[in-house]
VOGU-3710 file (C-alpha; in Angstrom, 3 decimals, decimal comma):
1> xxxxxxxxxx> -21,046/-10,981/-16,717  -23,558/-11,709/-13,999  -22,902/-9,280/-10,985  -22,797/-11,255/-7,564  -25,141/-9,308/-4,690  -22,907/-7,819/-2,225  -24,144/-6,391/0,873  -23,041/-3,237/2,507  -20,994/-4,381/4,672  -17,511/-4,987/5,325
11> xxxxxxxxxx> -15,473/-8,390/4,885  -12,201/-8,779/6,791  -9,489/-10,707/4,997  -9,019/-14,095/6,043  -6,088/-15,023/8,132  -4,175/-18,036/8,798  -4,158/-19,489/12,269  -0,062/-20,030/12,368  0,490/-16,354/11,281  -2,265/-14,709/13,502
21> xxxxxxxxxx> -0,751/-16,115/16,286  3,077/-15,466/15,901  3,631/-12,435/18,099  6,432/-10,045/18,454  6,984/-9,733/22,606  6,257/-6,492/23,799  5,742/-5,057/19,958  2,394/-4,106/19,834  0,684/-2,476/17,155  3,151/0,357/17,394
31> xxxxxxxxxx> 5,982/-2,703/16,999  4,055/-4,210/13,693  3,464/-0,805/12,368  6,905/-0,326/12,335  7,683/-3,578/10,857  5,020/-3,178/8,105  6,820/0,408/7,528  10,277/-0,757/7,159  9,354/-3,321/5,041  7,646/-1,147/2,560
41> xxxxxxxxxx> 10,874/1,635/2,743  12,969/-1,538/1,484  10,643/-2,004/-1,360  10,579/1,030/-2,112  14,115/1,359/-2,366  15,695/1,767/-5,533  12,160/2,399/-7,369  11,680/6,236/-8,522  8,198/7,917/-7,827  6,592/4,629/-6,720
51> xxxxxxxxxx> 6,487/4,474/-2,942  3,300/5,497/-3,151  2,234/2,158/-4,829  4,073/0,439/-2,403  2,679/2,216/0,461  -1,340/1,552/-1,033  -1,027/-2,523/-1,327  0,421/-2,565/2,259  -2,484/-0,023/3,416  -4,939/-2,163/1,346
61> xxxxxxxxxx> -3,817/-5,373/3,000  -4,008/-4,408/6,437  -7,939/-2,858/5,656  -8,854/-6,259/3,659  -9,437/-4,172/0,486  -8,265/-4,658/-3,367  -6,361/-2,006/-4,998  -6,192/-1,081/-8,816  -3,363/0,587/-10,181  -3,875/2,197/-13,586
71> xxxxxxxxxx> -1,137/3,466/-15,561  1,348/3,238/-19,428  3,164/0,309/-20,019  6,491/0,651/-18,096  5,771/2,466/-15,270  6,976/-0,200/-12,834  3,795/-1,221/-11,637  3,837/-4,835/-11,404  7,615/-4,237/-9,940  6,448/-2,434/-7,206
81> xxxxxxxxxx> 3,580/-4,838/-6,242  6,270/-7,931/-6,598  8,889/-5,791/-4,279  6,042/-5,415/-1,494  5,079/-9,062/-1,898  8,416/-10,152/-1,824  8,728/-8,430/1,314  5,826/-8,965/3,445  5,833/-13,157/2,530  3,396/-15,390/2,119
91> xxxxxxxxxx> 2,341/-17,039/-1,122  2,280/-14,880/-4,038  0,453/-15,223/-7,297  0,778/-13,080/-10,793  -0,442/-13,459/-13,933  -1,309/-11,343/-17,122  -4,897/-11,722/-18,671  -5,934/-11,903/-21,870  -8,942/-12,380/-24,084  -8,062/-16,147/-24,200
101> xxxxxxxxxx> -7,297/-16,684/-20,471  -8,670/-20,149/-19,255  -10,444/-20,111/-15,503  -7,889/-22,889/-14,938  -5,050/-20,376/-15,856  -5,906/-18,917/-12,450  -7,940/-21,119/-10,370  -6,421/-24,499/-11,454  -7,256/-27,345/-13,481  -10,003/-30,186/-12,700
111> xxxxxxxxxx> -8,706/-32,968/-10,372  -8,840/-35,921/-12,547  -8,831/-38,266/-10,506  -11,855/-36,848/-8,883  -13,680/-36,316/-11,979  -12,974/-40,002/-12,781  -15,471/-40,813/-9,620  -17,758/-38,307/-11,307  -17,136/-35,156/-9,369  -16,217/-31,843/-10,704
121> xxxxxxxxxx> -13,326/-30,418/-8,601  -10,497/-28,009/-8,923  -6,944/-28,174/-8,024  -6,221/-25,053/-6,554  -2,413/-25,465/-4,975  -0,185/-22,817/-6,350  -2,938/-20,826/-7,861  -5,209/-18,015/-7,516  -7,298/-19,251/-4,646  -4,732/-20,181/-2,372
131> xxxxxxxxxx> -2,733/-16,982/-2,836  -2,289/-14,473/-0,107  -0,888/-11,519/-2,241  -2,221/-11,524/-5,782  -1,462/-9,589/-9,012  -3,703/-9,298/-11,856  -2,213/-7,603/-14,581  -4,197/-6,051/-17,557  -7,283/-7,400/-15,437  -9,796/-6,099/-17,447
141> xxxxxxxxxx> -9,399/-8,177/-20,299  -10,742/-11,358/-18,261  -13,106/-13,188/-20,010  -16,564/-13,416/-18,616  -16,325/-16,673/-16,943  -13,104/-15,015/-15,818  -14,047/-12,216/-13,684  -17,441/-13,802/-12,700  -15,612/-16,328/-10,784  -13,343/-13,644/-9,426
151> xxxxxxxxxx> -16,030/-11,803/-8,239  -16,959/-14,078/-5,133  -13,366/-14,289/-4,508  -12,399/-10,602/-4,264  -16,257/-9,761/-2,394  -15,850/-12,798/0,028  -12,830/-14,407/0,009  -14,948/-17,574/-0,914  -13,982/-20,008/-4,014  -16,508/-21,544/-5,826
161> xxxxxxxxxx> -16,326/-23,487/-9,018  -17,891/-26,835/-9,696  -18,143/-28,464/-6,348  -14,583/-27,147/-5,444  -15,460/-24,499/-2,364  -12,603/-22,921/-0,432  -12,114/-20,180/1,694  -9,125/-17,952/0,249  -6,579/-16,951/2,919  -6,017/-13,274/0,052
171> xxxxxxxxxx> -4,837/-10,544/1,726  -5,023/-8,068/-1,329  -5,538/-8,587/-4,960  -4,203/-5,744/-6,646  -5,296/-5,087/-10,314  -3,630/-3,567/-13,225  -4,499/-1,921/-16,320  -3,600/0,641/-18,792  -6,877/2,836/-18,537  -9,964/2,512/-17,098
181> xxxxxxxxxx> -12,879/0,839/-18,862  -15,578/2,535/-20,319  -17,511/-0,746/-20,490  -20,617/-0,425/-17,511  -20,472/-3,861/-16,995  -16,882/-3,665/-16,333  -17,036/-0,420/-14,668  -19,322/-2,366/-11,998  -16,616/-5,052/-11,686  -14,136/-2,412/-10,998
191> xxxxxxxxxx> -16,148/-0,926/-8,115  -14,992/-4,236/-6,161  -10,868/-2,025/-5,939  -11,805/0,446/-3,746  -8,422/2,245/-3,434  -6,904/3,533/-6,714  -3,578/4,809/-7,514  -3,191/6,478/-11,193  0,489/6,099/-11,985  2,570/8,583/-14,380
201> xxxxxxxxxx> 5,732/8,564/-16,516  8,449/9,405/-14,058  8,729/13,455/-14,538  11,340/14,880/-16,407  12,797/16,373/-13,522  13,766/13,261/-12,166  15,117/11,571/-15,194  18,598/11,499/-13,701  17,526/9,699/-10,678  15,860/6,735/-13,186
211> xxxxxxxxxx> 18,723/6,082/-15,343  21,049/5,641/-12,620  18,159/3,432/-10,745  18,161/1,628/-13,820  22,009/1,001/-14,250  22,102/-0,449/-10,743  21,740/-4,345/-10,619  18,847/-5,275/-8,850  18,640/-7,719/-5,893  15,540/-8,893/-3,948
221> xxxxxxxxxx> 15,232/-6,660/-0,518  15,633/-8,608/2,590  12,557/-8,764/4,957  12,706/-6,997/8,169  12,305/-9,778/10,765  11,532/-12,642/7,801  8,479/-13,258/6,298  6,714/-15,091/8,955  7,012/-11,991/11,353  5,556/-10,065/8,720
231> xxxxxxxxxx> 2,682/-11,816/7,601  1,927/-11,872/11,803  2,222/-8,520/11,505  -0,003/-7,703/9,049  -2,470/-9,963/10,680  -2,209/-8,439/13,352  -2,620/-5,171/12,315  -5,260/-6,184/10,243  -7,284/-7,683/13,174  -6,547/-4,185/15,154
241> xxxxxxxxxx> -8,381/-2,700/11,906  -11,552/-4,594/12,473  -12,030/-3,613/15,770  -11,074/0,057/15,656  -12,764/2,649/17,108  -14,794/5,080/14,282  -17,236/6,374/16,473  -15,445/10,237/16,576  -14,390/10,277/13,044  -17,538/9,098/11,721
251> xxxxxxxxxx> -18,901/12,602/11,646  -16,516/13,817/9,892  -16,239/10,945/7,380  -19,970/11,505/6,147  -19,201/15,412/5,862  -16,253/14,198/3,590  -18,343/11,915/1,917  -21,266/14,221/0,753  -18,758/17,303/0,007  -17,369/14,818/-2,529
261> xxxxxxxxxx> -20,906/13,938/-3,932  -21,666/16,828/-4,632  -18,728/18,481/-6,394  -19,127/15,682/-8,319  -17,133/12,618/-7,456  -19,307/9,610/-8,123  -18,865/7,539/-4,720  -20,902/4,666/-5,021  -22,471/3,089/-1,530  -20,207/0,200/-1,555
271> xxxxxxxxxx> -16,857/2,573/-1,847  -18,521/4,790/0,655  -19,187/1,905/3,533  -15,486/0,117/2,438  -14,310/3,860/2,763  -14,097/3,083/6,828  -11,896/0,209/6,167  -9,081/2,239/4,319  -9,245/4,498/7,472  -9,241/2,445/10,243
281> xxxxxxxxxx> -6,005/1,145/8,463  -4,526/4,395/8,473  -5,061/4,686/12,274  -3,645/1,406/13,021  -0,466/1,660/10,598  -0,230/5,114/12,093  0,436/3,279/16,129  -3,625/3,981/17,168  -6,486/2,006/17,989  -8,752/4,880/17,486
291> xxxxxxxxxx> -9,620/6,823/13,842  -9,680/10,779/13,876  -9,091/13,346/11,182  -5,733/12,519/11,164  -6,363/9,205/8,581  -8,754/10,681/6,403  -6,001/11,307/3,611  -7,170/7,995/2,556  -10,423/9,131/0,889  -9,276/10,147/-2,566
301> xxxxxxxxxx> -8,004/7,140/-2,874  -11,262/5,916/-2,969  -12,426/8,601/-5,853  -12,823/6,120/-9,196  -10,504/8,465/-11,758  -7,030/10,297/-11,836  -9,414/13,498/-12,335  -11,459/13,206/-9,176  -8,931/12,273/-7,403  -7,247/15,887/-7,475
311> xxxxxxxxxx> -10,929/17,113/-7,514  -11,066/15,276/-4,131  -7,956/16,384/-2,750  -9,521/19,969/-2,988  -12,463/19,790/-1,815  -11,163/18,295/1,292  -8,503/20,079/1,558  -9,723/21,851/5,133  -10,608/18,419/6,474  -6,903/16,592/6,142
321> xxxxxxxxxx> -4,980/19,611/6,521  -3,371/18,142/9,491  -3,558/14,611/8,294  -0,632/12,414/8,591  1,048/8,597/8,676  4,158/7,341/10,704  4,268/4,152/8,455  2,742/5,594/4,768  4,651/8,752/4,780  4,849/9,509/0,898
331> xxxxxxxxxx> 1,325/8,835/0,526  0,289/10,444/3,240  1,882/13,846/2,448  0,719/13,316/-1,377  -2,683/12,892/-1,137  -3,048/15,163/2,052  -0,291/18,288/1,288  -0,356/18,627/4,810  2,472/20,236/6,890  2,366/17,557/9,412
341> xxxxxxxxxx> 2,629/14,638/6,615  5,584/16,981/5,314  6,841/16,801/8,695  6,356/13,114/9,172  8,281/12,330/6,006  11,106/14,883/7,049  11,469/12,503/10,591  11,719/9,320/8,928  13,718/10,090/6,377  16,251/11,830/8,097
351> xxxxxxxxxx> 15,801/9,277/10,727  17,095/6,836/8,034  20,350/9,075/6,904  21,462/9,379/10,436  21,310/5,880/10,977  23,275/5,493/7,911  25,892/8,135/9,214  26,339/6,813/12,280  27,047/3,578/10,858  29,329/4,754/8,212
361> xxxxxxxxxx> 31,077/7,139/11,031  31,995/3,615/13,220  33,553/2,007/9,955  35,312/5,197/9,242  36,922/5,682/12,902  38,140/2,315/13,398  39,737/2,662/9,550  41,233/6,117/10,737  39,667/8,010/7,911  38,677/11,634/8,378
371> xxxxxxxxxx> 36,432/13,786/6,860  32,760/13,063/6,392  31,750/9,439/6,197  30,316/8,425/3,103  32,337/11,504/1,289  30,721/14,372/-0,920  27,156/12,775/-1,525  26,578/11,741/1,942  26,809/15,433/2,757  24,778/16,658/-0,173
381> xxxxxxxxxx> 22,101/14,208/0,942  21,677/15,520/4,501  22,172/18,832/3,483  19,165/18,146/1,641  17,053/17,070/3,997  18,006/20,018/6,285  17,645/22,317/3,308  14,140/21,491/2,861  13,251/21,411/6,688  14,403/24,602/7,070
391> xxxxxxxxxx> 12,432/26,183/3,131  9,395/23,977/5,193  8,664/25,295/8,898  9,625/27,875/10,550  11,758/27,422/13,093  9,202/28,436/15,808  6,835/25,875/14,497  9,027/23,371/13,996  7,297/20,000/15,672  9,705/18,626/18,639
401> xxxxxxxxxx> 10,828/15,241/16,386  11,511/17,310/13,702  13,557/19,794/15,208  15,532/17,124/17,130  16,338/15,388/13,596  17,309/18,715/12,450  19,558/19,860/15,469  20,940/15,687/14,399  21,503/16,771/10,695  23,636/20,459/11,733
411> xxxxxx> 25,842/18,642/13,816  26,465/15,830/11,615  27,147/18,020/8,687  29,460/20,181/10,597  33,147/20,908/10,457  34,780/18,144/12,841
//
């Protein structure tokens, strides 16, 4: 496999014209964030230990990265990529490589009736190339002709094959595989994902929760807003990306980067440059149009193996203490173990359950039922939350959202 020259720099996704410009009024980025974040909760929902998934494709989207996702057969992986495409729109491509997979498998067959005039041209409608969200399962075992040609797609968002040449409106193409390869010229082609989530059998401990996730029938979420709003959004957002402001967190971002050097986390110059992008999405997901320690939870996302990953995690672990996310919560809190991720987390999610009670407590007053709306596990559930609040912070410390969610969860929990 020949490897394309990429320069150090970084390239944008492209975005269509019609999305770009539908606008929420008076949204904002706050207004998008908050659609792209409700969006991925609905994915999410029903899916055990893989928000975080979730949470990366939408991050990598808005930056204009790729993500690979590594992990056993049957971990849900190429569920939870289909659940976030399914609800952020657009069009949507999948497929499952092989050591036989044609180029035309993915990037379309040769117009015939152009070849018949003598020209060599693809047609690319429905396929790869035209997709905005894409899904490459078991993408290492492309053939060479294969990933060659996906090269100058994923690096540039560029199609070229024959005298076919089309610029690719893809958001994110998120790879999948069982393990990493141990082949360098594959290892190079894998440099291209920057972000990398390493996905595990769901723990024992939560065993329960799967089998009951599993017994439920399973219906496609319902976009926030519709799919047109969304894709806006994430345009949107995306554009706010380009143009944010990582002058003050640039400093701290090459300290990061040269701690994890030299414990020993190989961070090539391409990761490190395309590093910026993951965090200036973080800042704009998070409601800002300026980067600060706060969004540099991204970076061992960006370490190449499950290992260095947690190696990363602790030898930044002084640096994102205090990072957190308002959209990315769970992913946020994983990779950071901050407090104020924890905290985040706590406020949305009990956000969510008091919206919940409140609407179950209208249906239940104008049926005349008493009691607790929602019966025995509503109550366990906020209990729950308040539970852990409360084993979390002390009640001195407790951040002003988070101890007006909690003073929400007492009352609503209380005796009537």
């Amino acid at each position: 496999m020949t490897e394309t020259t990429d320069a150090l720099t970084p390239r944008p996704a492209a975005a269509t014209a019609a999305t770009a410009a539908t606008a929420v009024p008076g949204s904002g980025p706050a207004g998008d964030a908050e659609l792209i974040a409700a969006a991925v909760a609905a994915a999410g929902r029903g899916l055990v230990d893989r928000e975080t998934v979730a949470e990366v494709v939408a991050l990598c989207a808005v930056a204009g990265e790729h993500l690979l996702v590594i992990g056993e057969p049957g971990t849900a992986k190429s569920e939870a990529v289909r659940r976030v495409a399914g609800q952020l729109g657009g069009r949507y491509f999948e497929y499952l490589l092989g050591r036989f997979t044609e180029p035309n498998e993915l990037f379309g067959p040769v117009d015939l009736r152009r070849l018949r005039e003598g020209r060599v041209e693809f047609e690319t409608e429905g396929m790869l190339p035209e997709a905005e969200i894409a899904f490459l399962d078991e993408v290492f075992l492309g053939s060479t002709a294969v990933l060659n040609t996906l090269l100058g797609l994923l690096n540039d968002r560029v199609f070229r094959r024959g005298r076919t040449v089309l610029a690719s409106p893809l958001r994110v193409c998120v790879g999948a595989a069982n393990q990493l390869p141990e082949d360098p010229a594959l290892a190079a082609f894998a440099d291209r994902f920057v972000a990398r989530v390493f996905v595990e059998p769901v723990s024992d401990t939560r065993l329960e929760d799967l089998l009951v996730a599993g017994r439920r029938a399973v219906s496609p979420p319902v976009s926030p807003g519709g799919p047109a709003q969304l894709l806006g959004a994430l345009d949107r957002l995306a554009a706010a990306a380009r143009a944010c402001d990582l002058h003050s967190v640039t400093p701290l971002l090459g300290i990061a980067l040269r701690r994890l050097r030299a414990a020993g986390v190989p961070i090539s110059d391409r990761r490190a440059v395309r590093s910026q992008n993951l965090v200036a999405a973080a800042a704009v997901l998070d409601g800002r149009a300026a980067a600060s320690a706060r969004d540099l939870w991204v970076l061992p996302l960006i370490a190449p193996t499950a290992d260095t990953q947690e190696l990363a995690r602790g030898t930044l672990a002084d640096l994102i203490d205090q990072a957190a996310n308002r959209s990315l919560v769970r992913t946020a809190e994983e990779l950071s173990r901050s407090t104020a991720a924890r905290a985040e987390r706590l406020v949305r999610t009990g956000t969510v359950l008091l919206a919940e009670h409140t609407e179950l407590a209208g249906h239940a007053g104008n049926a005349g039922n008493a009691g607790l709306p929602g019966g025995r596990d509503a109550r366990l559930r906020l209990e729950a939350v308040l539970r852990e609040i409360d084993a979390g912070f002390d009640p001195a410390d407790l951040p002003a959202p988070l101890a007006d969610i909690r003073a929400g969860l007492v009352a609503a929990v209380a005796p009537a």
